[in-house]
C-alpha positions in Angstrom: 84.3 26.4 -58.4 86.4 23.0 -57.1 86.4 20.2 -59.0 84.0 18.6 -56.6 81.5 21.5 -57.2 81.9 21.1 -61.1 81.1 17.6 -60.6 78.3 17.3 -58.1 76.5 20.5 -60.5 77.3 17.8 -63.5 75.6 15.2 -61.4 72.5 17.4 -60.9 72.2 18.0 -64.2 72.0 14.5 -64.8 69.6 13.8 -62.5 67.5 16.6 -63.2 67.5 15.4 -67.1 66.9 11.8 -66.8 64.1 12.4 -64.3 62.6 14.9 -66.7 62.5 12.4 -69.4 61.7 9.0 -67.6 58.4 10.5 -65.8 57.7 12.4 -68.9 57.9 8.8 -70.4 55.7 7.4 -67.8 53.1 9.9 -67.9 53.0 9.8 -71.9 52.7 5.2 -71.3 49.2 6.8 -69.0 47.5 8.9 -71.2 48.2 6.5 -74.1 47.4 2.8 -72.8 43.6 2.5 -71.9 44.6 -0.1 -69.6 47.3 1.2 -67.2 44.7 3.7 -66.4 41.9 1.0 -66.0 43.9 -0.6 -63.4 44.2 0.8 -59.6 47.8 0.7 -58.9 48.1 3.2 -62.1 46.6 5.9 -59.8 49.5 5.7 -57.4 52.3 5.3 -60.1 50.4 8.7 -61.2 50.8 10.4 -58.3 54.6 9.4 -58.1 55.4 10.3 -61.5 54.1 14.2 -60.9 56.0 14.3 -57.4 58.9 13.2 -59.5 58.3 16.0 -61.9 57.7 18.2 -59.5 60.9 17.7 -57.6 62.9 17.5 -61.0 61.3 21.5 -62.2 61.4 22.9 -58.5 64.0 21.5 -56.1 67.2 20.5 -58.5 67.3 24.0 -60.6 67.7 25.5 -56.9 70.2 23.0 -55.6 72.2 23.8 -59.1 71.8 26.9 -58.6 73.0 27.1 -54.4 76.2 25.0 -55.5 77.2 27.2 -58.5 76.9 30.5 -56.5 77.1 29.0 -52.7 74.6 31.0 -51.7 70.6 31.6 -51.5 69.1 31.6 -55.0 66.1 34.3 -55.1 64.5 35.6 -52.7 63.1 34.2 -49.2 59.5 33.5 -50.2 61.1 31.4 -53.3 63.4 29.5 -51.2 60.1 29.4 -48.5 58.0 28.1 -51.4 60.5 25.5 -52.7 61.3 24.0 -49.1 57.7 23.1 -48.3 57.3 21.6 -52.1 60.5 19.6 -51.3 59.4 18.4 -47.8 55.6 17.5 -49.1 56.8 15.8 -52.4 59.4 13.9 -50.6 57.0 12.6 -48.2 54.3 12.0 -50.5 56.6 10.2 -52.8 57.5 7.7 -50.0 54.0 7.3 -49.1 53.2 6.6 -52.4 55.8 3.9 -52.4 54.5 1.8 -49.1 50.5 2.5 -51.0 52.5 0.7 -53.9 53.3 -2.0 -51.5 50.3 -2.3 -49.7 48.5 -2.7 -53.3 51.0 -5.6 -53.9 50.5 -7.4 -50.7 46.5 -7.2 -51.4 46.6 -8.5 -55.0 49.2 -11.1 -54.2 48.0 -12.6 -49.9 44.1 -11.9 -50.8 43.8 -12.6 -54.9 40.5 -14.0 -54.7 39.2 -10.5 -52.3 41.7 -8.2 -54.2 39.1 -6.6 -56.2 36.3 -5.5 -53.4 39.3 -4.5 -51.5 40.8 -2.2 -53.7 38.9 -0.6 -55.6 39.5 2.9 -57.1 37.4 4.8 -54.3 39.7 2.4 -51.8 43.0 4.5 -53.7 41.4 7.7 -54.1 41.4 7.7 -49.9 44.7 6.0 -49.4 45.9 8.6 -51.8 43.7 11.8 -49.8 45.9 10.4 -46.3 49.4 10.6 -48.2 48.1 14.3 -49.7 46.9 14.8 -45.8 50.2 13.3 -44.6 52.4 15.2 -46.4 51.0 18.4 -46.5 51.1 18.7 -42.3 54.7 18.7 -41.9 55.6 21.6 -44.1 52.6 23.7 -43.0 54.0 23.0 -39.6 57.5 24.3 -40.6 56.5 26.7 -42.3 54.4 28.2 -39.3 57.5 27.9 -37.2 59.9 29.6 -39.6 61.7 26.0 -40.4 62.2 26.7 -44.0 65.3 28.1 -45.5 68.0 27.2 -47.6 70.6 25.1 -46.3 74.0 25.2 -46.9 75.4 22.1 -46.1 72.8 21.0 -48.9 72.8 23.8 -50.9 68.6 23.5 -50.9 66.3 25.1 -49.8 64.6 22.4 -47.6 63.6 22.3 -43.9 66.2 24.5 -41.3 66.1 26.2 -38.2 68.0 29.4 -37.7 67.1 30.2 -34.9 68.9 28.3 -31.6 66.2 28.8 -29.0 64.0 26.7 -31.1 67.1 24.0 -31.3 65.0 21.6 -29.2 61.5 22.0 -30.6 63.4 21.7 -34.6 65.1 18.5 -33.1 61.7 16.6 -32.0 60.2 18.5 -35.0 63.0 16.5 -37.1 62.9 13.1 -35.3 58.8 13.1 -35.9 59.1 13.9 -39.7 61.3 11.2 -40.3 59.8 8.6 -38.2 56.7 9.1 -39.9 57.5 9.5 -43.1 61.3 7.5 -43.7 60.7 4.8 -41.4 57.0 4.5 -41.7 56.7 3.8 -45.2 60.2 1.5 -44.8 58.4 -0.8 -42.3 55.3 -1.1 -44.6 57.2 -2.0 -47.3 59.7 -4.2 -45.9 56.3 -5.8 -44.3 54.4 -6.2 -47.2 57.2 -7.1 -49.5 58.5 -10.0 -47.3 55.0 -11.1 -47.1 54.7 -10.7 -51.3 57.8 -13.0 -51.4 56.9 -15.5 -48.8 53.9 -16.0 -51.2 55.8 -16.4 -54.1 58.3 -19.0 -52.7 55.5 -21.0 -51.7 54.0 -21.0 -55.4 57.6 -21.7 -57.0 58.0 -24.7 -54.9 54.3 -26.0 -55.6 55.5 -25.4 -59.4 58.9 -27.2 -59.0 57.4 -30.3 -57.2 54.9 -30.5 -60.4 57.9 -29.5 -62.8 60.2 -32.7 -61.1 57.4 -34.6 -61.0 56.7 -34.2 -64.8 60.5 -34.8 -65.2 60.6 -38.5 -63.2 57.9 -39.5 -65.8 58.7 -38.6 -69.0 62.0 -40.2 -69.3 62.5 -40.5 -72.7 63.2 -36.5 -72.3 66.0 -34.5 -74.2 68.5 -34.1 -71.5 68.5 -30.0 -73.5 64.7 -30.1 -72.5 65.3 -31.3 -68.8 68.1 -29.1 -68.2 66.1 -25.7 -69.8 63.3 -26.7 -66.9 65.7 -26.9 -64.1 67.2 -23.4 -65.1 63.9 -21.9 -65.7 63.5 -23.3 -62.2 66.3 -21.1 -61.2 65.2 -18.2 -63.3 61.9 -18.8 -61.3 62.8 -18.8 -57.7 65.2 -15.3 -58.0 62.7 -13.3 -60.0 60.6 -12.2 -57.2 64.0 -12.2 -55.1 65.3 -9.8 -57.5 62.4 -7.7 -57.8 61.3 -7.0 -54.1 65.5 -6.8 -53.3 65.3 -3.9 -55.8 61.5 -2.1 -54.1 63.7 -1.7 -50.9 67.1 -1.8 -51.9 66.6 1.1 -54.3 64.5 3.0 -51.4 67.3 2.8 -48.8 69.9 3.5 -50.8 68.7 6.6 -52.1 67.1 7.3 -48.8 68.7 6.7 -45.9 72.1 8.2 -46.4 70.1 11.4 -46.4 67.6 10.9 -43.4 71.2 9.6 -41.9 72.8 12.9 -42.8 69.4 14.7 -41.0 69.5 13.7 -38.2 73.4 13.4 -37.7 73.4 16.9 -38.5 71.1 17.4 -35.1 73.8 16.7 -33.0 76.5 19.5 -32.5 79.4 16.6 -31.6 79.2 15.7 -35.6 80.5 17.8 -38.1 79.1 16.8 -41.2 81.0 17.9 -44.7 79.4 19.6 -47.2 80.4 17.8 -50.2 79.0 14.8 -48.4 75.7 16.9 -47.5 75.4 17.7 -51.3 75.7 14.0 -52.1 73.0 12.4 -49.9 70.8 14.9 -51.7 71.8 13.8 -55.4 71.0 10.4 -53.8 67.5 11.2 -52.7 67.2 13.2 -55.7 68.3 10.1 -58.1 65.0 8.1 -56.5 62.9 10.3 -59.1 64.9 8.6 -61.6 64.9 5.4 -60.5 61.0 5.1 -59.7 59.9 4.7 -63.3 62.3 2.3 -64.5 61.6 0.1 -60.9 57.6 0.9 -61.3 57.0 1.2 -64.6 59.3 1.3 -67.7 60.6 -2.0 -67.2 57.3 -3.8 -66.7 55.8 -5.7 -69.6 53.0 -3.4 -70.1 54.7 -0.2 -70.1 57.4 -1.8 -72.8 54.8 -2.6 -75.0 53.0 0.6 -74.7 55.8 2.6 -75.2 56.5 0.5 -78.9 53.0 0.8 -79.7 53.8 4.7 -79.7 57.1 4.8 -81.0 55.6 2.4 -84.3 52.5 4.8 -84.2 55.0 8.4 -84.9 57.1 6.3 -87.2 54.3 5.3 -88.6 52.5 8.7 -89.6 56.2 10.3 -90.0 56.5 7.4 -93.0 53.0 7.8 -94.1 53.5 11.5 -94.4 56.9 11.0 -96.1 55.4 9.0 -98.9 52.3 11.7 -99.2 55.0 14.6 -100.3 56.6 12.3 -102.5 53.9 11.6 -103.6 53.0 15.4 -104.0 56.5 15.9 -105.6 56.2 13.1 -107.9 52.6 14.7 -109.3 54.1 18.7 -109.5 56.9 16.6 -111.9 55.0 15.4 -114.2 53.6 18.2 -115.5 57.1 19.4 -116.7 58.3 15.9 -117.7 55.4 16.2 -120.9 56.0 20.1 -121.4 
């Protein structure tokens, strides 16, 4: 093995780790907090979290395995079985994004409306279309014999060896990633910009009030008046910040990939395969970064996860004490002997 090889199998690895723990993390927050599982968006952070699993137990141990021995690892129906997981938890993942965003746009445009319009029967069936929607690609494919392993990504994922069906695998291609890529891009980009649009309207209700407030009290601490102005500040980028990173983070890891795809279609290109390799650890790393964006850093999730950390150390210290409290009783029997 190069040294590229060494390092894009350490990358993997990585991935393959840090996704392992950070949904395992997420899923523990779900089953532990009575109230991320009271509210609806919990359902589709859910779903997310077990593609991400999914991809991090089925799809990385192969692509580890294709770059260590550059070739096929197992047999055909593995590689058959792993390429449709990989296409349908792929698409279901980015589908589960743009629900994300769609839940967003509802709770923040319509607040007043946001309960009788999503409700958990209302994400059970936006969930049942991306299950739907997922699932038809790869059954396609795998009707057609479009599932392989690939070498220029050492996966197995979706790949036509056979060139009379060159033209049919193209559309094939261009379909999957319009409506799966690009379709959930547009809805989020949509209902993100809307999200924001909202939120720059509230901030600058706020700041007239806050400026307002400022005018009139003028005996003020000129500390006090300058900690409102930067709150002000703090204000005005947080949504920036946070919607940047919703699409930044899904482009980044995505597109350099879907890029790759459909790049790879035309015979004029020739693609290299350490760069192949990477726009896969890039669209693998998005099932590490989707519980910190989603969930882990949030408010709730932080505090959920202390509560169990100071519940184990908690019953670790109460057990602690109980055998030395055991040990201190078996001594005193041979302390009056």
């Amino acid at each position: 093995m190069s040294i590229w090889e060494l390092l894009l199998a350490f990358v993997v690895v990585l991935l393959m780790l840090v996704a392992l723990l950070a949904n395992v993390l997420v899923l523990m927050c779900f089953l532990y907090s009575a109230d991320i599982r009271k509210q609806v968006p919990g359902l589709f952070i859910l779903n997310l979290t077990f593609c991400n699993l999914l991809m991090a137990v089925s799809s990385m141990p192969l692509t580890l395995a294709g770059i260590i021995y550059k070739s096929q690892p197992g047999g055909d129906q593995v590689c058959h079985a792993v390429g449709f997981l990989e296409t349908f938890l792929t698409t279901n993942s980015m589908l589960s994004m743009a629900a994300l965003s769609i839940d967003r746009w509802i709770a923040v445009v319509f607040p007043l409306s946001y309960h009788s319009k999503m409700r958990y029967r209302d994400a059970a069936l936006i969930l049942s279309y991306t299950w739907l929607h997922s699932a038809s690609f790869p059954i396609v494919a795998a009707s057609l014999s479009w599932l392989g392993f690939h070498h220029l990504y050492a996966s197995c994922t979706l790949y036509n060896k056979r060139p009379e069906d060159r033209t049919q695998f193209v559309i094939f291609t261009g379909v999957f990633h319009a409506l799966s890529f690009l379709l959930s891009l547009v809805v989020l980009c949509f209902t993100y910009l809307k999200v924001l649009k909202v939120a720059r309207f509230h901030c600058k209700r706020i700041d007239v009030i806050t400026m307002q407030t400022l005018v009139l009290l003028v005996d003020i601490h000129p500390s006090v008046r300058e900690r409102c102005l930067e709150e002000q500040r703090r204000r005005r980028q947080r949504a920036t910040k946070k919607i940047s990173t919703f699409i930044g983070t899904f482009i980044l890891c995505f597109a350099p990939y879907v890029i790759t795809r459909l790049v790879e279609l035309s015979s004029v290109v020739h693609i290299n395969s350490h760069w192949g390799i990477i726009s896969k650890c890039l669209a693998y790393s998005k099932a590490v970064s989707d519980p910190f964006v989603y969930s882990l850093l949030r408010h709730q999730y932080k505090k959920t996860w202390k509560d169990i950390i100071n519940k184990i150390l908690k019953r670790s210290s109460i057990n602690s004490s109980a055998l030395a409290g055991e040990a201190h009783s078996r001594n005193l029997p041979q302390l009056n002997e």
